[in-house]
N, C-alpha and C positions, 0 to 999 in steps of 0.2 A: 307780602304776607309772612315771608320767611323772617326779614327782621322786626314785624308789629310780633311776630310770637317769640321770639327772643325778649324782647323788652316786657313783656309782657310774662313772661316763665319768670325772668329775672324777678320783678315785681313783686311775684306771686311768692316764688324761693324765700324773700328779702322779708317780705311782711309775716312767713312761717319762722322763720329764723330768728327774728326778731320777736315775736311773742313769745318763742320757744325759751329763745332766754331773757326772757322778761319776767315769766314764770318761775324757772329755775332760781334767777337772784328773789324775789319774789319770796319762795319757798325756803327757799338759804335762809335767809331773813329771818325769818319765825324759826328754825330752827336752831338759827345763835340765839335769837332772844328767849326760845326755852329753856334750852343749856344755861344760861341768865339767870331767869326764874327760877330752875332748880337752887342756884348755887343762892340766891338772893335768899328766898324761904331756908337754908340751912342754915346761913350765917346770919340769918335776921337783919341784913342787910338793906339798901337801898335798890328796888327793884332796876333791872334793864330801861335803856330810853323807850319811849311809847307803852312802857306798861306802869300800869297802876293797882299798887295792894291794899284792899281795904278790908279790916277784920268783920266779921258777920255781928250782928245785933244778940243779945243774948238770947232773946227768942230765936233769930235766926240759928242761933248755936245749937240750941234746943233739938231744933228739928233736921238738921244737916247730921246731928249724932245720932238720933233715931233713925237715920235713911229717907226721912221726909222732905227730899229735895224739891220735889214740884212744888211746895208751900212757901218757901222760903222766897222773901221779899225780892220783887224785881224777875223772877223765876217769867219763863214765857208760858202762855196757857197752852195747856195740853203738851208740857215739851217733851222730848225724845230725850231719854236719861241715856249716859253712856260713860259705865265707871272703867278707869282705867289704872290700879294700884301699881305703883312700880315700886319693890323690895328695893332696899338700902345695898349698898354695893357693900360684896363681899372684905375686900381689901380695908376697911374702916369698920369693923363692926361697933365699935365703940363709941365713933363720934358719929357717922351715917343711919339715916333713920328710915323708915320707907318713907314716899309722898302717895297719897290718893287725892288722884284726879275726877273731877265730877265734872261731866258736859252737857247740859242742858239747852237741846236746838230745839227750835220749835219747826226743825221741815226734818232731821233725818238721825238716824242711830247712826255715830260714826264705824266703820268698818278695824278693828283695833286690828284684823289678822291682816289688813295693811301695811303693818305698822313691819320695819325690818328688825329680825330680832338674831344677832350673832352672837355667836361665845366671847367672852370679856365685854361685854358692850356696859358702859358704867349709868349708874342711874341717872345721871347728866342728860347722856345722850341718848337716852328712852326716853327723859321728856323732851329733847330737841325735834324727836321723832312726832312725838304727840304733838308739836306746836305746828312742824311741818304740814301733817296732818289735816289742824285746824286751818290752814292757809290753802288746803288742795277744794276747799268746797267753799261756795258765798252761804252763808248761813248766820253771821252774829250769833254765835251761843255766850251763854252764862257759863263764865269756867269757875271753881272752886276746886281748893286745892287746902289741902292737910297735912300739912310734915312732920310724922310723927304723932307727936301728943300737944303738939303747940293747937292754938284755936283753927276754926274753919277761917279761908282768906277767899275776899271775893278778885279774881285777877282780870283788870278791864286793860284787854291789848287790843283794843278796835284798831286802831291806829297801825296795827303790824299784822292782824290775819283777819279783819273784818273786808266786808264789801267793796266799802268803799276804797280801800287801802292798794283792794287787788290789782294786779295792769289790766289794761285794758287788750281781750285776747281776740289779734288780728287771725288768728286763724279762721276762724269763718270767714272772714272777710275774702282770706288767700284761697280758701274753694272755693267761694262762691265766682268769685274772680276769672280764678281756673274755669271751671266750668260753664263761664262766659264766654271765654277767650276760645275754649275747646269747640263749645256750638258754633261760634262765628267762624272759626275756621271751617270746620264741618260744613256749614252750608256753604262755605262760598266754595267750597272743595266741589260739594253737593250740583250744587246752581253751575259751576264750568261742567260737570260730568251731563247734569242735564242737557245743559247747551248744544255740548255733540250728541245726545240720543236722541234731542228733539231733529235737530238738521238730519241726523240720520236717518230718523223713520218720514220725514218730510219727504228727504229725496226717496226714499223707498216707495213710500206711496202717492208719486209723484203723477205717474201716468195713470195708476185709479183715481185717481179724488180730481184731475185736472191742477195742477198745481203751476205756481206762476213763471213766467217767462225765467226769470230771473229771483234771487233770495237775496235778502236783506242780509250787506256786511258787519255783524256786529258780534261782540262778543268777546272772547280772549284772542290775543294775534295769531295762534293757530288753527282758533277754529275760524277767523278771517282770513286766513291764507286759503285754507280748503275751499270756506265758499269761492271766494275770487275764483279758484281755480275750478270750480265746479260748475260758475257763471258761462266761464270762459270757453267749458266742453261745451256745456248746453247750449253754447251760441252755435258756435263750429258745427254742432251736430243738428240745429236748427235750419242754420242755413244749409247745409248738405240735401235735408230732407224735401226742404223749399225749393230749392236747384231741382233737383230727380223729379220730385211732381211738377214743377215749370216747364222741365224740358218732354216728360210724358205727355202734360198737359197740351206743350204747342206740338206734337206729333199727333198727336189725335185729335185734334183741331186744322192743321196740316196736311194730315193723312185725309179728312173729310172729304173736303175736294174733288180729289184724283178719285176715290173709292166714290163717290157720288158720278163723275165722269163715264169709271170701268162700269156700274151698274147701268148707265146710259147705253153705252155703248153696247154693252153683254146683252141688252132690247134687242138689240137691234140684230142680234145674230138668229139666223133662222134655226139653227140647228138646236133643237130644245135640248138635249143631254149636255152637248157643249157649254151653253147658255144657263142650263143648271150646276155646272159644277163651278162656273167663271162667279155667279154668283153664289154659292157655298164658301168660294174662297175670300170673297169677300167679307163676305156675313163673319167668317170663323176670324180674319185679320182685326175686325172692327171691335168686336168680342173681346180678343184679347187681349187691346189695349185696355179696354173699358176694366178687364178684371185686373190688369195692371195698374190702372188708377185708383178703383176700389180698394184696394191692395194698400197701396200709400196713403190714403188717405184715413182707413185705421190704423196706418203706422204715425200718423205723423197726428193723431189724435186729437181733431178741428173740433168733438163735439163735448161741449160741457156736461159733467154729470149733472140730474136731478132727480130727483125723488118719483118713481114711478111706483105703478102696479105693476108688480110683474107676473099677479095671475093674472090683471087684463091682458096685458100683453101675449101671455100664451094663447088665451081664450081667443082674441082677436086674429092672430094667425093660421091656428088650427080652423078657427071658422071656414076662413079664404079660403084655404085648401077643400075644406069639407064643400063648400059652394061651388066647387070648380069640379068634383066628383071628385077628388081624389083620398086615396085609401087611408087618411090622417083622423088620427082620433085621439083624445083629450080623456086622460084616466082620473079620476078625483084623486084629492093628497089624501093620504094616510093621516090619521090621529098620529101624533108625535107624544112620546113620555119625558120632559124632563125631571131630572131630579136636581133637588135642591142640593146644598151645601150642608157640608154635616156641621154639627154644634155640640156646645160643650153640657145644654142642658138636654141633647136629646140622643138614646142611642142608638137612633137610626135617622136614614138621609129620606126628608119628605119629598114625594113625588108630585109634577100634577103632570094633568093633562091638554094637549095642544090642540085641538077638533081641525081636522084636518079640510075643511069647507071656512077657510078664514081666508083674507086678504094679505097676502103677502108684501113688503112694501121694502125698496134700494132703491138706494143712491146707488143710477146707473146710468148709461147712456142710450135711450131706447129704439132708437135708428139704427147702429150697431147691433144691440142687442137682438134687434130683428132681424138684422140681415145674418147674422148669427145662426141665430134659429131658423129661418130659412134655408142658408146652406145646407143644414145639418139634416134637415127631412127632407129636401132635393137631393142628395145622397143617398140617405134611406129609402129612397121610392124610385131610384136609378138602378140601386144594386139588390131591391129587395123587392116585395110585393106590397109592404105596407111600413106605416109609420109609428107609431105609437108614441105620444109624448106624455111626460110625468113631471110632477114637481117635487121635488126633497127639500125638508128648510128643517135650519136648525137654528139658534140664536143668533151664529155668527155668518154662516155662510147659507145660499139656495143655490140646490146644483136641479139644472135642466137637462132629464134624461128623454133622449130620446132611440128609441128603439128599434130596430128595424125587422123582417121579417123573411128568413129564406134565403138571406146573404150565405157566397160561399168564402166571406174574406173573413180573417183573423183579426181578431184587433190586435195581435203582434204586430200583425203586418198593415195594419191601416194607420198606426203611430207612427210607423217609417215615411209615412205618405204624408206628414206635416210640414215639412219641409218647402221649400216653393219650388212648383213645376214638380211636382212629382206625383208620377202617377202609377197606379197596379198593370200589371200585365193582361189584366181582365176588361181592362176600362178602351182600350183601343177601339173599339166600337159603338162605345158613350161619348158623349159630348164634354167637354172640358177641357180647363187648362193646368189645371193642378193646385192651384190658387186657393178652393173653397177652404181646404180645412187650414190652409194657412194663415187665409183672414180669421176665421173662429178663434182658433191659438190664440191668436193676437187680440182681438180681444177680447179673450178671458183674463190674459195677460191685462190689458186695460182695464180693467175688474176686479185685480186683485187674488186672480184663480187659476185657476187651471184645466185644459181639454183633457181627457184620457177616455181610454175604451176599455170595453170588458166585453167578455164572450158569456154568452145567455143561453138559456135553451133553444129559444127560437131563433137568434141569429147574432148580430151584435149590438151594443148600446153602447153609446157616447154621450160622458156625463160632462156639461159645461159648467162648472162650479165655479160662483162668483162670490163674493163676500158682500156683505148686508148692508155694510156700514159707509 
């Protein structure tokens, strides 16, 4: 890229530079050849090369002396008159006469304040100026010209300041060029920056969307360096994760056994307290393998997202509980307001309205997502007397609040408790392993969102906000 925009600036430089003086000799030109013209019409001379003098018709004469230029034979319709008299030079009063100049375009009045006008400049080269002038614009006009008191001359310099005469001017060509060369670079500048924000936000949202084992190597060699090496984690860290669930997996498959044995045998003990606690410890070993597998297995993220309800989903849940007598209840969504985007034709931002009895709809995982939502009001109805679950949605994100009643814990202090294996000082006499809110976390994390708690009037709420999309 670096030397296509060298040869290419070159290019651009070369084709400006070169019309630049193209133009310049161009305009030189007609300027010797006015200086020419002047000195030709004084001396009654033989005009400069490419020009040609021819005296007016005596009707023409007629009406060039009355100021009746537009009538005069050959004259363009409707043309643009533009007199320009130049005084006889001081220095020669005697022999020097003035010239008037008559220009007749048919597209523009020439601009004479144009024209450069310095102290000593001789009447020569005031019409060098004017011929210049004629050569700065495509126009073919009708020139006439009068030296003195001699007749009107009609002067045809097509050949040295007409259209056809002019170069041809590569400057449009050299922007337009530039500004070719500029976009191309631009996008392909563009298209590599893209590259790395799409890999970026890909691996970002990597474990929400289910994203694939592995990323396609392509692209610029550095942002192929990174994938390789970001394949290369994803592997390492694939297999780690497949190791630790394997080796959990055959422990609790392992452990079945011998725990199927001890409950055999713990029958058989007459002593019922004995007999009860030998089986509690069972029961609580077997448990908390099972929530260590559960555990890994939202970490190691086996289930594909799809497009759910996620009001059915709440509705379905809270049901269960409600069928089972327990103290969970399902609040209706709020009406939501959003506002539009403000505009240039309007001066204010229009509003509508979102009726809050609508179907909610993500890309989510709904096995997770329930056992989610399950933890979350098995906690509330562990530490509290009731549950209350809500829905919140906004365009991007639906967060699942649910609410408890009567709790004496903080949600300072129940954020601490995300963690794995960790539990309250209050909780010693509840059942658990410390696991629940650390599966939640995770996946809200696989969601694209986030767990947190807030302190309420009635007690505390844990909002699981996931993203929509």
């Amino acid at each position: 890229m670096t030397i296509s925009a060298f040869i290419a600036g070159g290019i651009v430089v070369w084709l400006w530079v070169q019309s630049n003086f193209d133009w310049r000799e161009y305009q030189s030109r007609a300027y010797v050849t006015g200086i020419g013209v002047h000195g030709a019409l004084k001396d009654n001379a033989i005009p400069p090369r490419g020009v040609r003098f021819e005296v007016l018709s005596e009707q023409d004469q007629t009406l060039a002396t009355t100021g009746d230029f537009q009538q005069i034979t050959g004259a363009p319709h409707a043309a643009q008159e533009t007199n320009i008299p130049i005084s006889a030079d001081t220095a020669n009063p005697q022999t020097d006469a003035p010239l008037t100049l008559v220009i007749l375009s048919p597209d523009l009045v020439y601009r004479v304040a144009d024209l450069s006008v310095e102290e000593g400049q001789t009447a020569a080269i005031k019409t060098g100026n004017v011929f210049r002038l004629l050569a700065s614009y495509c126009s073919d006009p009708l020139v006439l010209a009068r030296f003195g008191e001699a007749p009107w001359m009609r002067i045809d310099g097509a050949s040295v300041w007409g259209c056809d005469a002019a170069p041809y001017d590569r400057r449009l060509l050299a922007a337009l060029l530039a500004a070719i060369v500029i976009a191309i670079l631009m996008t392909i500048s563009l298209n590599l920056s893209s590259d790395f924000t799409l890999f970026a936000t890909q691996l970002r949202n990597r474990r929400r969307v289910g994203g694939p084992a592995s990323y396609d190597i392509k692209g610029p060699q550095e942002l192929q360096d990174i994938v390789a090496s970001v394949n290369a984690y994803l592997e390492t860290e694939r297999a780690q994760l497949e190791g630790r669930a394997a080796v959990l997996s055959g422990v609790s498959h392992d452990l079945g056994t011998p725990a199927t044995r001890l409950r055999l045998r713990a029958a058989l003990i007459k002593d019922q307290v004995l007999r009860g606690k030998l089986e509690a410890d069972i029961d609580s070993m077997t448990d908390m393998i099972e929530s260590v597998l559960t555990y890994t297995r939202a970490e190691m993220n086996v289930e594909n997202p799809r497009k759910i309800s996620l009001t059915a989903l709440l509705g379905a849940v809270v049901s269960n509980y409600e069928d089972m007598g327990h103290a969970v209840s399902l609040q209706p969504a709020k009406d939501v307001i959003v506002k539009g985007g403000s505009s240039v034709f309007m001066s204010r931002q229009g509003q509508t309205v979102m009726v809050g009895e609508r179907e909610v709809t993500i890309m989510g995982r709904p096995i997770s997502l329930e056992r989610a939502l399950t933890n979350l009001i098995d906690n509330a109805l562990k530490y509290g007397r009731r549950a209350t679950v809500s829905l919140e949605t906004d365009a991007e994100t639906a967060t699942i609040v649910v609410e408890d009643e009567g709790a004496d814990n903080l949600a300072v202090d129940i954020e601490a408790l995300m963690a794995p294996f960790q539990r309250g000082d209050n909780t010693k006499t509840i059942k658990g392993y410390g696991l629940g809110l650390t599966i939640v976390a995770t996946i809200a994390s696989l969601h694209g969102g986030s767990l947190i708690f807030e302190d309420t009037t009635k007690g505390v709420a844990a909002r699981l906000q996931i993203r929509r999309g």
